[in-house]
LUMLUM-727513 format. One record per residue (C-alpha): residue number from 1; chain; x, y, z. Coordinates in nm, 3 decimals, padded with zeros to 5 digits. Layout:
LUMLUM-727513
[rovex NUM,"A",[X,Y,Z]]
...
//
This chain:
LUMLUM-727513
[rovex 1,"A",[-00.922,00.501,-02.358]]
[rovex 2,"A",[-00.998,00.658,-02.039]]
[rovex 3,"A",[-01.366,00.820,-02.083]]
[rovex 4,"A",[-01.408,01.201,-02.052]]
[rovex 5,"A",[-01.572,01.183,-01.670]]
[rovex 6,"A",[-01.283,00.972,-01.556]]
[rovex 7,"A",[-01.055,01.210,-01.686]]
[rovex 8,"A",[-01.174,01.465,-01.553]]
[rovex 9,"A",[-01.238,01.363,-01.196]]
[rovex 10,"A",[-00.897,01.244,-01.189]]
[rovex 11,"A",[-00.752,01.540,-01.318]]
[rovex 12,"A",[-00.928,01.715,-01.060]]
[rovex 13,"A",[-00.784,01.464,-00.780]]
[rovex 14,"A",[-00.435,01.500,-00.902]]
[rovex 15,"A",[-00.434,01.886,-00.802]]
[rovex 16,"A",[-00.228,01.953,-01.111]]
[rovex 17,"A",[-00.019,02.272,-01.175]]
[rovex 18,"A",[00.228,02.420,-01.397]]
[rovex 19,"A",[00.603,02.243,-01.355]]
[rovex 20,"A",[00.497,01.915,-01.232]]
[rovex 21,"A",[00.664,01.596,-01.246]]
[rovex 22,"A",[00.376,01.359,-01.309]]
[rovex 23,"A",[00.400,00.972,-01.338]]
[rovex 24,"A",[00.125,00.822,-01.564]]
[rovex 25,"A",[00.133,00.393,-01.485]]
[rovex 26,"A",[-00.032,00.197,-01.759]]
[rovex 27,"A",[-00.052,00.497,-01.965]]
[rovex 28,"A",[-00.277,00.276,-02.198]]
[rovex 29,"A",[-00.337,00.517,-02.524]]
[rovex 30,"A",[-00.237,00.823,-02.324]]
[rovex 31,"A",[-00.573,01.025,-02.254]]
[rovex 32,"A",[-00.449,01.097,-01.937]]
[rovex 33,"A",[-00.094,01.149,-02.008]]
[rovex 34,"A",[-00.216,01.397,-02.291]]
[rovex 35,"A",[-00.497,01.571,-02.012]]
[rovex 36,"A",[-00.197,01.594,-01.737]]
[rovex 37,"A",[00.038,01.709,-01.994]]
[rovex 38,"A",[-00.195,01.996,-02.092]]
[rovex 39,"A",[-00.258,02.127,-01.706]]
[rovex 40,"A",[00.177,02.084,-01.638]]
[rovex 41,"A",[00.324,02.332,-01.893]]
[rovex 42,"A",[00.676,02.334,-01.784]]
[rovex 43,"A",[00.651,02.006,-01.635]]
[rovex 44,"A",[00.742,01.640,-01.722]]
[rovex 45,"A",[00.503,01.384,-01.801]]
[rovex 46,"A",[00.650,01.019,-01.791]]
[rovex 47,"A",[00.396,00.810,-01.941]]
[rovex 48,"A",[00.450,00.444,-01.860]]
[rovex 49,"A",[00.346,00.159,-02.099]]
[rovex 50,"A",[00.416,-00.202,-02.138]]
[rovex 51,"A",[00.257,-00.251,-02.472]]
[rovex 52,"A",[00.398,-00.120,-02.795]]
[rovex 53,"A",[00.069,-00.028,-02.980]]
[rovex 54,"A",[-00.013,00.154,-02.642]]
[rovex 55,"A",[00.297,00.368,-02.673]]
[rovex 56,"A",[00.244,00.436,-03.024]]
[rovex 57,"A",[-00.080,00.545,-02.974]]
[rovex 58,"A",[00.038,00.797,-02.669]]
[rovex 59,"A",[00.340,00.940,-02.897]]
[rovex 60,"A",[00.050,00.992,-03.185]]
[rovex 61,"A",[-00.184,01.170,-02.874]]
[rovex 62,"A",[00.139,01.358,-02.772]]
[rovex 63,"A",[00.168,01.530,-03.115]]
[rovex 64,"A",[-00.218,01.561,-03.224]]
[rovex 65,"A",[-00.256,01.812,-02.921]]
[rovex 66,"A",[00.072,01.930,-02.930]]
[rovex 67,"A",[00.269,01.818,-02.581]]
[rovex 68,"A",[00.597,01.821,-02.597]]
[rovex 69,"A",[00.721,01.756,-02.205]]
[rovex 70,"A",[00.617,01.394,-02.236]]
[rovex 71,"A",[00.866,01.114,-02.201]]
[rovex 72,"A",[00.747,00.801,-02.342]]
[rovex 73,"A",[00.865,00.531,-02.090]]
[rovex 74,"A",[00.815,00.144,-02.249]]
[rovex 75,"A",[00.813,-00.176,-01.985]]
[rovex 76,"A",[00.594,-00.258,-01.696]]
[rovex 77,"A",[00.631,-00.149,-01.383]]
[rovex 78,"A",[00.727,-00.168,-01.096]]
[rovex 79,"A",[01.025,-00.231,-01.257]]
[rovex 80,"A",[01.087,00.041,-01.526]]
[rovex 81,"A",[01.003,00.333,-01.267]]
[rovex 82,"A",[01.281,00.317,-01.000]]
[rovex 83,"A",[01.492,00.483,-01.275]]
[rovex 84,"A",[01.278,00.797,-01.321]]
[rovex 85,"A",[01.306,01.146,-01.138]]
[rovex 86,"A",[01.079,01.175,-00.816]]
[rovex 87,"A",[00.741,01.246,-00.886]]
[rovex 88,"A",[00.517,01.529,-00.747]]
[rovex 89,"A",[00.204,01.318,-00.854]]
[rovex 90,"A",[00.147,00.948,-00.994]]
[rovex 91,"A",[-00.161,00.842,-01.178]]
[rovex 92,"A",[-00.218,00.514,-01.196]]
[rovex 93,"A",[-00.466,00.346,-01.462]]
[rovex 94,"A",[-00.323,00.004,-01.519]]
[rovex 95,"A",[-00.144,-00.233,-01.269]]
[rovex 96,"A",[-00.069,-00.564,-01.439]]
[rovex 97,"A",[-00.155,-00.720,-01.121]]
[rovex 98,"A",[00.139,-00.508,-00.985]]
[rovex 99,"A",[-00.072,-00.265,-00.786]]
[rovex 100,"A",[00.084,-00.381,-00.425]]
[rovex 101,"A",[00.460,-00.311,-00.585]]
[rovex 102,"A",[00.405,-00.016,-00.773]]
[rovex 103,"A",[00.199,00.148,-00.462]]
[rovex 104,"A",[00.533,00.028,-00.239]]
[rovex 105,"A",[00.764,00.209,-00.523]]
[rovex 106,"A",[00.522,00.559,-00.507]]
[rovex 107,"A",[00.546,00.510,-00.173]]
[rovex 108,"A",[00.877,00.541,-00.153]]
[rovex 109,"A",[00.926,00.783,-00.457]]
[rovex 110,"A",[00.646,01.020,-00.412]]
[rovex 111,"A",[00.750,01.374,-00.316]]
[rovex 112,"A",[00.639,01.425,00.018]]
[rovex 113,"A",[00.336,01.625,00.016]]
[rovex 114,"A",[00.288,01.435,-00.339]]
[rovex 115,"A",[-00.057,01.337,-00.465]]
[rovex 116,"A",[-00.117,00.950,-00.595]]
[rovex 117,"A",[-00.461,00.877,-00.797]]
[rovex 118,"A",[-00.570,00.579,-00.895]]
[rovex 119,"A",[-00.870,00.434,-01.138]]
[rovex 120,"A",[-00.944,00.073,-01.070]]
[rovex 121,"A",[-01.221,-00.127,-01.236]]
[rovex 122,"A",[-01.192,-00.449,-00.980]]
[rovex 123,"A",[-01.310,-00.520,-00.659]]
[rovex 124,"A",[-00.923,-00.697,-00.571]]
[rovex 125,"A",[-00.777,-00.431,-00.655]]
[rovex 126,"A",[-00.992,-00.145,-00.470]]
[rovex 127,"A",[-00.912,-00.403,-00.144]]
[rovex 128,"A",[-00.531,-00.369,-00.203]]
[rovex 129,"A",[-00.555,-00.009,-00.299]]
[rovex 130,"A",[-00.789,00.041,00.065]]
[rovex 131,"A",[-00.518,-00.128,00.231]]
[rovex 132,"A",[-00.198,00.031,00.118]]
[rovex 133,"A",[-00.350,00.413,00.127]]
[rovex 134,"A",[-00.452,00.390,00.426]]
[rovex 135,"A",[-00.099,00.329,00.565]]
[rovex 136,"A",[00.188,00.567,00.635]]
[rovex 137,"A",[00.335,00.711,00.431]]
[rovex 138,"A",[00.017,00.795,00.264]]
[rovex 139,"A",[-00.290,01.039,00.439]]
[rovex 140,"A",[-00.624,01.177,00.386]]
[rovex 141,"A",[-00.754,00.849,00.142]]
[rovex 142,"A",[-01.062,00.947,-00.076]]
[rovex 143,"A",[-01.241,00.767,-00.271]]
[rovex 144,"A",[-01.516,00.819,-00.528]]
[rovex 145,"A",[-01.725,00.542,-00.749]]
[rovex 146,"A",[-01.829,00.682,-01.091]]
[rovex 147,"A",[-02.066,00.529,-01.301]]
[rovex 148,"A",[-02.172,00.751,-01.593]]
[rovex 149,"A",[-02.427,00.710,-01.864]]
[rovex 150,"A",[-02.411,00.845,-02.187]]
[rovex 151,"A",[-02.687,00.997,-02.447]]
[rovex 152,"A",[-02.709,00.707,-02.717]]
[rovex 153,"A",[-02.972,00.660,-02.975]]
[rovex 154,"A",[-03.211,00.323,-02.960]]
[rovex 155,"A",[-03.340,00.326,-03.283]]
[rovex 156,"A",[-03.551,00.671,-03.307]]
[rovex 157,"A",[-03.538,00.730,-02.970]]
[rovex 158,"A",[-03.274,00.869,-02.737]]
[rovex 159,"A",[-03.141,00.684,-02.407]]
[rovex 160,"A",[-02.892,00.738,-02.142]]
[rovex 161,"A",[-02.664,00.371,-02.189]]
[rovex 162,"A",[-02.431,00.314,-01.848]]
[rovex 163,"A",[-02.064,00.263,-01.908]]
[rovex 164,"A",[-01.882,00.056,-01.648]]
[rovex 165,"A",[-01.838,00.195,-01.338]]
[rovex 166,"A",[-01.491,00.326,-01.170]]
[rovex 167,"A",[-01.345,00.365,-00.852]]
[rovex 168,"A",[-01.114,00.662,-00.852]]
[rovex 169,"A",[-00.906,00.670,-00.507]]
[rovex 170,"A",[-00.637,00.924,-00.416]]
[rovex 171,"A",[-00.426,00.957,-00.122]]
[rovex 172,"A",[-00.178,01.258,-00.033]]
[rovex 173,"A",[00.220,01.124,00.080]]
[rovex 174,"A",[00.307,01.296,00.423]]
[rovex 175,"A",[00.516,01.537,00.412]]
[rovex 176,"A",[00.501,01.925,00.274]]
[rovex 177,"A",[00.229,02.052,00.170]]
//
């Protein structure tokens, strides 16, 4: 599960609004899917997921906070996106070593004017990432490493414990803004 922070900066990236089309890529158990899904009323949430307890987890998310305008999409991508509608913004959370393909398929499928945001963990794919947004078609690359700690209790004390850190990038397609 993406952690709260995450979340939440990559909400914020996304820009999100009511009546969005929003792509979430390796959807994993569907925190984001659920958070983008509850800042789009009146959109459509595609939440795309190659692993069947991953899907039944987001359906279960779906319905314990009560979004309805998400489409479960199982398969991995690239492959099972060219046949959904055109996105206004993609999130992307999980690659399957696909990130170059599925960034070439947003490229192309990304509203113009369309925001992409993306949460990688390695240092490969933050390179490839680097690479691709700062090409046309995308503009105006940010980037932001997170690392957050968390109260946690060592025995009677308290402590802050680190999580693993995240890169969260986002890039806007050119186009309309």
């Amino acid at each position: 599960m993406t952690k709260q922070e995450i979340r939440a900066l990559t909400i914020s990236k996304a820009r999100l609004k009511a009546g969005l089309t929003v792509w979430d890529v390796g959807a994993g158990s569907g925190s984001l899917t659920v958070e983008a899904a509850l800042f789009t009323p009146g959109g459509q949430i595609f939440a795309i997921e190659r692993s069947e307890e991953g899907n039944d987890l987001i359906r279960k998310n779906c319905g314990r906070f009560g979004v309805d305008h998400v489409t479960v999409v199982p398969g991995e991508a690239p492959g099972v996106l060219s046949g959904l509608p055109v996105p206004d913004r993609v999130i992307i959370g999980g690659s399957g070593g696909r990130l170059a393909e599925i960034l070439g398929v947003c490229a192309g499928k990304l509203r113009p004017g369309g925001i992409v945001v993306l949460n990688l963990l390695t240092p490969r794919n933050l390179h490839t990432a680097l690479e691709i947004l700062g090409t046309a078609p995308f503009t105006e690359p940010a980037g932001v490493y997170l690392q957050a700690s968390r109260l946690d209790k060592l025995g009677s004390e308290l402590y802050f414990k680190a999580a693993n850190g995240i890169w969260v990038l986002s890039a806007q397609k050119e186009g309309a803004h």
